[in-house]
C-alpha positions, 0 to 999 in steps of 0.5 A: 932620919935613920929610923922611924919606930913606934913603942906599942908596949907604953919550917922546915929544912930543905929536901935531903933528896940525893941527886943523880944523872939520868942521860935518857930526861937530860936531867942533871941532879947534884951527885953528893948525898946531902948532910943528916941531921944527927948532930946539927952543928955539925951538919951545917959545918958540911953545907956548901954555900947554896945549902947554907943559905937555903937554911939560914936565908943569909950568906955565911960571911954574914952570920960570921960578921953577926957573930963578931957584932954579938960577941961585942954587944953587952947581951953576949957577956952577960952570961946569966942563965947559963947562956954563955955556954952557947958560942956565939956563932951557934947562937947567931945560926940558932936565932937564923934558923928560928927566924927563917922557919915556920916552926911547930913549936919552940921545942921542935928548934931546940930539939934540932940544935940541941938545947933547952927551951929556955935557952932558945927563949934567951937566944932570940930574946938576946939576939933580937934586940942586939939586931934590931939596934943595928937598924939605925946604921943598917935601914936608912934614908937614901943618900942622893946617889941612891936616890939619883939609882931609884928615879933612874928606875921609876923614870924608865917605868913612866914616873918622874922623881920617884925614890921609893914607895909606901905600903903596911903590911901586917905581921899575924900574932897569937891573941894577946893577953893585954887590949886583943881587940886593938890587935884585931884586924880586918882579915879577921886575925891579930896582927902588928903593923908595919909600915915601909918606904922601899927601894927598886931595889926592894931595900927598906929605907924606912920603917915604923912598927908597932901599932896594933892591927886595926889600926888604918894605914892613914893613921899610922902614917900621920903618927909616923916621923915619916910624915913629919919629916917627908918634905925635908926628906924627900925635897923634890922627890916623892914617894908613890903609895895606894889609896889608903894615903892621902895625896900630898906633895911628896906622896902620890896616890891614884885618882879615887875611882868614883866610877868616873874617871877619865882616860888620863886618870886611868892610865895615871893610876896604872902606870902608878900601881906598876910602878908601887909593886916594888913594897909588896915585892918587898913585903913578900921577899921579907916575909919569904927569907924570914917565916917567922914573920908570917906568924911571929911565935913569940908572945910580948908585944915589945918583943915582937917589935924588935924582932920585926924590926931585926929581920928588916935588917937582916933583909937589907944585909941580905940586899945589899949582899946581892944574893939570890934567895931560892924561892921555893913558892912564887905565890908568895913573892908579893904581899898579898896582905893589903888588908884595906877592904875600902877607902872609908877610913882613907884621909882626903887628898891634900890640895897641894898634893892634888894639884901636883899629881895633875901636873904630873898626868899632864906632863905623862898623857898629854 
């Protein structure tokens, strides 16, 4: 399975301060006046790679090799609107910079690189789809290597057979023209739902995006081809998720805290939720990179979908690149956007899943 998705349709730059050395703090700042803003295009000609990533959140080979990609796609030689007066590169570095800020408006990107509105609006429509296609290839099912990498993880952390785990995650919007209440969650805002399997390595392996906010995790679960799918795809392994989820074979949950729980149990569910900080550690890193996605600007739902779902794969390209992204808030690193209040809309654990997460706490707290 290389992607799970559900069709719900049917900001600033970094510091400009100069740097110097000051002998008497034993502080050393950077000795190079940093790059203005009067022609953009220009400017990101002169960043080193450190200020290029901190403004377009991925490594310069990577906006080229995007670049190639587009120029092939039939979005690119479809010319309509003036839009191939734009080389290709500077769109890719356009739909970046729109990705990874929290922008006022539209008009303040297209001031900054120079264009019209309605050109930046053809960029990111363009550029999100000719993204998002890439995530069959890009957001995939481990293959056992990988697999073998993720248990050897979980396992050093106390957890047998684990090679990923599940969490959703909500991706704010403005209030949309077309059923909002649907889109009203918990928090008391509209959002998109996401739901993600991730890695150790905080990879997305599967993604299913597009059910309206209100919507309970248990149940975007059940109508994702992940749960159809899960025994075959995960075989003798699991998935760890919270109490939101039902306890299944492949999906292991915490004992439900009813006030009641014994000493084993305990220690089950913490070892659990130390070893399942890898999602929200996922959510956060995503969200961080790409800040779009802490309010997604754009306004039609389909559209909002796919642009989810390009910056999970430029997430992965960026994991895979093995880079360190500067993060300029550590608050924000974990989720912080479980949304679950309580279990009252939490499916019942399965009998089979029940009596194999025993089996584990046996084999764990002997």
């Amino acid at each position: 399975m290389d992607l799970e998705f559900f069709d719900s349709s049917s900001s600033s730059s970094s510091s400009d301060d100069e740097f110097v050395f000051d002998s008497d703090d034993e502080v050393y700042l950077e000795d190079r006046t940093r790059p203005k803003n009067q022609n953009y295009f220009e400017t990101i000609g002169r960043y080193n790679d450190l200020e290029f990533l901190e403004h377009f959140r991925v490594r310069r080979h990577i906006a080229n090799n995007l670049t190639i990609h587009f120029e092939a796609s039939p979005e690119f030689n479809d010319t309509t609107g003036g839009h191939g007066k734009i080389p290709a590169y500077n769109q890719i570095l356009i739909f970046l910079w729109f990705a990874g800020h929290q922008t006022a408006s539209f008009r303040d990107v297209a001031d900054r690189f120079n264009i019209t509105i309605s050109s930046l609006f053809r960029v990111v429509r363009r550029l999100t789809h000719v993204i998002s296609r890439m995530a069959s290839t890009i957001i995939t099912w481990p293959n056992e290597e990988e697999k073998q990498e993720t248990r050897n993880f979980f396992q050093m952390k106390g957890f047998s057979n684990v090679i990923g785990a599940i969490d959703g995650s909500h991706i704010r919007i403005d209030k949309p023209s077309s059923d909002p209440d649907s889109y009203y969650n918990r928090k008391k805002y509209f959002s998109i739902h996401m739901q993600a399997v991730c890695d150790h390595r905080n990879k997305i392996r599967s993604i299913f995006i597009g059910f309206p906010g209100s919507v309970h995790d248990a149940r975007v679960f059940r109508r994702s081809p992940l749960a159809t799918n899960l025994g075959i795809l995960c075989q003798e392994n699991v998935i760890l998720g919270d109490s939101a989820y039902p306890c299944l074979r492949n999906l292991i949950t915490p004992f439900k805290d009813n006030g009641r729980l014994s000493r084993q149990q305990i220690n089950f569910n913490k070892t659990l939720s130390s070893c399942r900080y890898v999602i929200e550690h996922c959510f956060g890193l995503l969200k961080q990179k790409f800040r779009q996605l802490y309010h997604c600007k754009l306004r039609k739902i389909e559209h909002i979908v796919h642009f989810i779902r390009a910056c999970c794969v430029l997430h992965n390209l960026a994991i895979d690149d093995e880079f360190q992204i500067i993060i300029e808030n550590e608050d924000v690193i974990n989720d912080g956007d479980d949304i679950q209040l309580d279990d009252d809309n939490a499916e019942g654990d399965v009998p089979e899943g029940a009596t194999y997460r025993n089996y584990l706490m046996q084999r764990m707290f002997p």
